[in-house]
C-alpha positions as CSV (number, residue, x, y, z in Angstrom):
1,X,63.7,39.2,62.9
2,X,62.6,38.2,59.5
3,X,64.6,39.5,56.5
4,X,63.4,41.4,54.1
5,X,63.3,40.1,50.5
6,X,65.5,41.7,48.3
7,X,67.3,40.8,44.7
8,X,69.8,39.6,46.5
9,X,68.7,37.7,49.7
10,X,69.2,34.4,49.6
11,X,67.9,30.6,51.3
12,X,71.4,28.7,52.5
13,X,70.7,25.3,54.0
14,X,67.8,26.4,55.5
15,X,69.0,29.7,56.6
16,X,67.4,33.0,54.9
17,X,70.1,35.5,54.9
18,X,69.6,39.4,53.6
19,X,72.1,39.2,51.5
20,X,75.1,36.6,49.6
21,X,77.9,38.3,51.6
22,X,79.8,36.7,54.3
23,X,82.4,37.7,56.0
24,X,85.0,34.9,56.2
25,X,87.0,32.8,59.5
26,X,90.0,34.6,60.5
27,X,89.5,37.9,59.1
28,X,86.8,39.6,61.2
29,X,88.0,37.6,64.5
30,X,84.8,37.0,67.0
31,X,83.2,39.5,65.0
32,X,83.4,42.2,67.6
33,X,86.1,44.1,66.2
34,X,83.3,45.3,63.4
35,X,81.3,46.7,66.3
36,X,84.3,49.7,66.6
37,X,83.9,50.6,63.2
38,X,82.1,54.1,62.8
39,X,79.6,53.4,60.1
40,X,79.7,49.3,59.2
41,X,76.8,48.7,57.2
42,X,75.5,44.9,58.8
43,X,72.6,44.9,56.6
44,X,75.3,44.3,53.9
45,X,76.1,41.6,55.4
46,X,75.0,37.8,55.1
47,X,76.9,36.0,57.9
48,X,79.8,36.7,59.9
49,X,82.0,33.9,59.9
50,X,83.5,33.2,63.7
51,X,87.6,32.9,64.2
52,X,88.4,29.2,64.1
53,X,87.8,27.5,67.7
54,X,89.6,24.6,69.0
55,X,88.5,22.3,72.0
56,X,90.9,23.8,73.9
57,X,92.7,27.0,73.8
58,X,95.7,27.2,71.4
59,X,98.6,29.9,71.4
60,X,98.8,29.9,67.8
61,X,102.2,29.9,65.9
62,X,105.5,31.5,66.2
63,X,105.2,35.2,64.6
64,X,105.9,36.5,62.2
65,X,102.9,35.2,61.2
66,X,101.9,37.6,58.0
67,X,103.7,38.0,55.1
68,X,102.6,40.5,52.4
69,X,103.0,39.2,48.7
70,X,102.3,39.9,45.3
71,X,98.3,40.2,44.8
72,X,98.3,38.6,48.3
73,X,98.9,37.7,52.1
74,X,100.3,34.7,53.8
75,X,98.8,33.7,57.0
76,X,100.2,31.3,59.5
77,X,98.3,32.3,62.5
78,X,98.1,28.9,63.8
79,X,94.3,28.6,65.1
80,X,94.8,31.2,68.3
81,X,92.0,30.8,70.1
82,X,90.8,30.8,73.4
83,X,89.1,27.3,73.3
84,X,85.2,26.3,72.5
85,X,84.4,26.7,76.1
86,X,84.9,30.2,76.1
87,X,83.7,31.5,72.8
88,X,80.5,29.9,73.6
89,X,80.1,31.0,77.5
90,X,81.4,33.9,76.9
91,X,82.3,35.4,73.8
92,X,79.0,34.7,72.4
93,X,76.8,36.1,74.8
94,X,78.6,39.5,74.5
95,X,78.1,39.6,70.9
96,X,74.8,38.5,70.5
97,X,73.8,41.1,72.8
98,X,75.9,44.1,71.6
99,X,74.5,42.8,67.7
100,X,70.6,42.5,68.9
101,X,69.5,46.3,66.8
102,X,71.2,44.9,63.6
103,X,70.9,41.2,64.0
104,X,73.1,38.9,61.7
105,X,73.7,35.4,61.4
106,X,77.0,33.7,63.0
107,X,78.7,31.4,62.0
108,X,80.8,29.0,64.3
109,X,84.3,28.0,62.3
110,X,85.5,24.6,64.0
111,X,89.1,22.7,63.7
112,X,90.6,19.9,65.6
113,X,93.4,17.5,65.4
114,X,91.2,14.2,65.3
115,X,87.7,13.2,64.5
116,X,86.9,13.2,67.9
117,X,87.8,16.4,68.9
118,X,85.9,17.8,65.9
119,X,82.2,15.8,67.2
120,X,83.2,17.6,71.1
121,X,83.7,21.2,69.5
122,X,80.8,20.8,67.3
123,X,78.4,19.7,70.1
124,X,79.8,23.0,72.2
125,X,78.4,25.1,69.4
126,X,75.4,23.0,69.2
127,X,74.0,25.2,72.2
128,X,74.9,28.2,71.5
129,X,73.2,31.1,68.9
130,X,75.0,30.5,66.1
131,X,73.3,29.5,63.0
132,X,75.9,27.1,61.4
133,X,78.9,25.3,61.8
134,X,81.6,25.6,59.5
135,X,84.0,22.7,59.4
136,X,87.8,23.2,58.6
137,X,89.0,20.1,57.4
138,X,92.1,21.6,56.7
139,X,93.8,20.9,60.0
140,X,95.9,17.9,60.5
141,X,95.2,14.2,61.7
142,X,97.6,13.4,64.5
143,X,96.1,9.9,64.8
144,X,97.4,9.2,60.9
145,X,100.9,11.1,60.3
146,X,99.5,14.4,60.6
147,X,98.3,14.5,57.0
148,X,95.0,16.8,56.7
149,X,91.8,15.4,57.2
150,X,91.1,17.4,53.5
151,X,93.5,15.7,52.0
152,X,91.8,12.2,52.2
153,X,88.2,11.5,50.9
154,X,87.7,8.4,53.9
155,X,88.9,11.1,56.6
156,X,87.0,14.7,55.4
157,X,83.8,12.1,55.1
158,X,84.5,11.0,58.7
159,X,84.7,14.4,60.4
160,X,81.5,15.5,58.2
161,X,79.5,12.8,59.8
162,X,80.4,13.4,63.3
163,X,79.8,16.4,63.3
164,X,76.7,16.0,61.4
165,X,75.7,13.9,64.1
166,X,76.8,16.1,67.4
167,X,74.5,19.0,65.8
168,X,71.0,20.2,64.8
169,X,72.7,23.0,62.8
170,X,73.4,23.1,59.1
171,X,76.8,21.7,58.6
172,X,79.3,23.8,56.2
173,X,82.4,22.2,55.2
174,X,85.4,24.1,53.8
175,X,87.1,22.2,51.1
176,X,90.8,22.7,51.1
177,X,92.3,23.5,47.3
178,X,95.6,21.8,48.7
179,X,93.8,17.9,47.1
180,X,94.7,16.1,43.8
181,X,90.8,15.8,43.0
182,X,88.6,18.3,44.5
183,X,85.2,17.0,43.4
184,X,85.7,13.5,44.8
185,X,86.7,15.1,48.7
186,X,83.1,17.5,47.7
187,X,81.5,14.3,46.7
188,X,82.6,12.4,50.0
189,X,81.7,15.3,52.5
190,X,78.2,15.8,50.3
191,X,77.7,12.1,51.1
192,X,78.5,12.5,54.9
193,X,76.0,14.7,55.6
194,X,77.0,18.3,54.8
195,X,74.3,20.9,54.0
196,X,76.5,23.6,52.4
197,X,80.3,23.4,51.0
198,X,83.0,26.8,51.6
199,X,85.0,27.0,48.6
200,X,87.9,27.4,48.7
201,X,90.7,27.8,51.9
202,X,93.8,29.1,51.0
203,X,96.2,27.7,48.9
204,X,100.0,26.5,50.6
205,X,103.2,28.6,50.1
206,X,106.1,30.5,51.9
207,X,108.0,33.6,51.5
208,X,112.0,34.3,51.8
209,X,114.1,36.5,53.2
210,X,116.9,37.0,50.6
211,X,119.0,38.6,52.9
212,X,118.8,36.2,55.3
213,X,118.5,33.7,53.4
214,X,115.6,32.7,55.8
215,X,111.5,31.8,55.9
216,X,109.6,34.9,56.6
217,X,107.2,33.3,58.4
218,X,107.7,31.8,61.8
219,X,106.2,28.6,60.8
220,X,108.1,28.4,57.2
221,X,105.0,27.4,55.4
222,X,101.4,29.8,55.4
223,X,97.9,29.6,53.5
224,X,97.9,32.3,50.8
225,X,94.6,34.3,49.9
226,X,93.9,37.3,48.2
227,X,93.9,38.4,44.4
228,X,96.4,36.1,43.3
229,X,93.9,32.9,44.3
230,X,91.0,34.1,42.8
231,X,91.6,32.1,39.4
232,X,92.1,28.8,41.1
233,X,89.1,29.7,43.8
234,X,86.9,30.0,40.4
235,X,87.9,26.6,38.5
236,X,87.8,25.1,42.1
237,X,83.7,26.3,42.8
238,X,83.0,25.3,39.4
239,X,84.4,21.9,39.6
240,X,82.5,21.7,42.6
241,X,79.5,22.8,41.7
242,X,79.2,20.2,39.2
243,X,79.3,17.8,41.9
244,X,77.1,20.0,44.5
245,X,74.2,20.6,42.1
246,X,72.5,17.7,41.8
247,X,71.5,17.7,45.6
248,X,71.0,21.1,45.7
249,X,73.6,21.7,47.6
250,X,74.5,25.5,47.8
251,X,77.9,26.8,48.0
252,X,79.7,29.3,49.5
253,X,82.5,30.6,46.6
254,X,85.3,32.5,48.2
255,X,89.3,33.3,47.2
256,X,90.5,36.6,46.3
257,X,87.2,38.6,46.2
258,X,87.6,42.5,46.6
259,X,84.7,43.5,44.2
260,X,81.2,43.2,42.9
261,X,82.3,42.1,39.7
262,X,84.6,39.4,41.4
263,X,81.5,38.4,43.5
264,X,79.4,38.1,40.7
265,X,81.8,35.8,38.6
266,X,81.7,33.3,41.4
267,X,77.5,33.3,41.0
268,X,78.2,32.7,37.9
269,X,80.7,29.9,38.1
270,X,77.9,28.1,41.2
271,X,78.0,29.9,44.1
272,X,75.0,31.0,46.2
273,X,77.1,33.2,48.5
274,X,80.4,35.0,48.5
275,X,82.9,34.9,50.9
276,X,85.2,38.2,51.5
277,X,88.4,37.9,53.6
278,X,91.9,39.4,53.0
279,X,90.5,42.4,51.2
280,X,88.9,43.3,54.8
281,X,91.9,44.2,55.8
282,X,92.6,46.7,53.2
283,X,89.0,48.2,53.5
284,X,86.5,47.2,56.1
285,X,83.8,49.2,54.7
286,X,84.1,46.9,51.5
287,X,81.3,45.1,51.8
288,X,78.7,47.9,51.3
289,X,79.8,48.6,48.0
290,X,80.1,44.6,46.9
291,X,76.6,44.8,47.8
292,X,75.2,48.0,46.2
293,X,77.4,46.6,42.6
294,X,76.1,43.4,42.4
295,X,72.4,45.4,43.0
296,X,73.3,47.3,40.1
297,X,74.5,44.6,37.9
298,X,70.8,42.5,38.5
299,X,69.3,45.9,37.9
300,X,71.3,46.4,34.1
301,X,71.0,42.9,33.2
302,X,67.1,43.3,33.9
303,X,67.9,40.4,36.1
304,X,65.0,40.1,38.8
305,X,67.0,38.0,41.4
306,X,70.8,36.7,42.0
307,X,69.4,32.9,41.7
308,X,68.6,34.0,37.9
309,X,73.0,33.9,38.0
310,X,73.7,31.0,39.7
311,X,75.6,28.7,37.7
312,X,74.9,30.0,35.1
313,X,78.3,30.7,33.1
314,X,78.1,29.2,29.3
315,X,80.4,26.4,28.2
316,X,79.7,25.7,24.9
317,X,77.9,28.2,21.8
């Protein structure tokens, strides 16, 4: 179904989506939880970001696994899945089918624990209906201390070009913020072959329990989002950005967005599209209105389009 141009529809490595919001990996699980809400607005939507998928099917973490904290939520969910196989033979045909009247694009959110694993994963998703592949380089490499792939330019460039090479699809990789120099792991994946660079995952941290003098979380240590990353998500897509523009490589800016205005600020900083997450969980219906405000805001600006934004923030008088 083509999409109807709009102020804010956008072209994202080849991909023409209705509009610059999509729904982020690990918040909307396969997508079909959306389907029970009375009244979700998917013309709002961009792209709906698949939970992370594994070669083969993980139990996730110890619980607890959330932990509540100020301005945000810790996650250590662990990658639950039920394994590549499955999403694609049959998680994927369900939704595709119960999503044909309101079509939107998915997008297939990948992990593994070497580089090999990563290039089988990616060619299960390969043949399927999804319209991307979105590579977490987060996890870690088993085969060198268990350090994440992220973490190292030589070993986020390596999982890039597997990947790149086991699929037709625009590759997206997510850039961890956990790195001493973001633009050089941006620079390395760009060079690998990536079409389109997330921005940012969540940041490290834990939680206590006072009282028992204990981690909150099952696994001690959890990925934070929410309001309280959305300063660091910013600097992070604008460092990026610097490094992404020159080949025109578009960017997905996400971290702690629960507003138009917050939405906006990442256009402004370099992004092409906006990720929402954590603030799902406080208000499913959110997207709607992040749509309709950043609408308005084109419309009082006498703006004619959201590419008129992007990258656009002023450094110097």
């Amino acid at each position: 179904m083509p999409v109807t141009e709009s102020p804010l529809s956008i072209d994202l490595a080849g991909m023409r989506w209705r509009s610059p919001i999509v729904l982020l990996s690990g918040c909307v699980g396969f997508g079909e939880e959306l389907l029970a809400l009375d009244g979700f607005d998917f013309t709002s939507v961009g792209a709906i970001c698949l939970k992370g998928t594994t070669l083969q099917a993980r139990p996730g973490n110890a619980p607890p696994r959330l932990a509540e904290t100020p301005c945000g939520l810790l996650n250590a969910i662990g990658l639950q899945n039920p394994g590549a196989q499955y999403v694609v033979e049959t998680i994927l045909p369900r939704l595709t089918d119960r999503l044909r009247s309101t079509p939107v694009p998915l997008i297939a959110n990948i992990s593994g624990a070497t580089v090999e694993e990563y290039r089988e994963v990616a060619a299960w998703f390969d043949n399927s209906p999804v319209a991307a592949i979105e590579v977490n380089i987060s996890c870690p490499n088993v085969k060198q201390g268990g350090a994440a792939f992220g973490a190292d330019l030589h070993a986020a460039a390596a999982v890039t070009r597997v990947v790149r090479q086991a699929t037709s699809k625009p590759v997206i990789v997510k850039l961890s913020p956990n790195v001493t120099d973001i633009r050089a792991i941006a620079r390395a994946v760009i060079e690998a072959g990536a079409d389109a660079l997330a921005v940012i995952n969540t940041l490290m941290g834990m939680a206590v329990d006072l009282a028992s003098r204990r981690p909150v979380l099952g696994n001690v240590q959890g990925g934070l989002s929410g309001p309280a990353v959305k300063p660091i998500a910013l600097l992070k897509v604008w460092q990026v950005y610097q490094e992404a523009a020159p080949h025109r490589i578009p960017i997905i800016g996400q971290g702690g967005i629960s507003s138009a205005e917050d939405a906006l600020e990442f256009v402004v900083v370099g992004a092409t599209a906006v990720g929402v997450g954590t603030a799902l969980f406080r208000n499913p219906w959110l997207p709607e209105g992040i749509r309709s405000g950043m609408q308005a805001f084109l419309q009082q600006q006498r703006l004619h389009h959201l590419t008129e934004l992007i990258g656009s923030l002023r450094t110097h008088d």
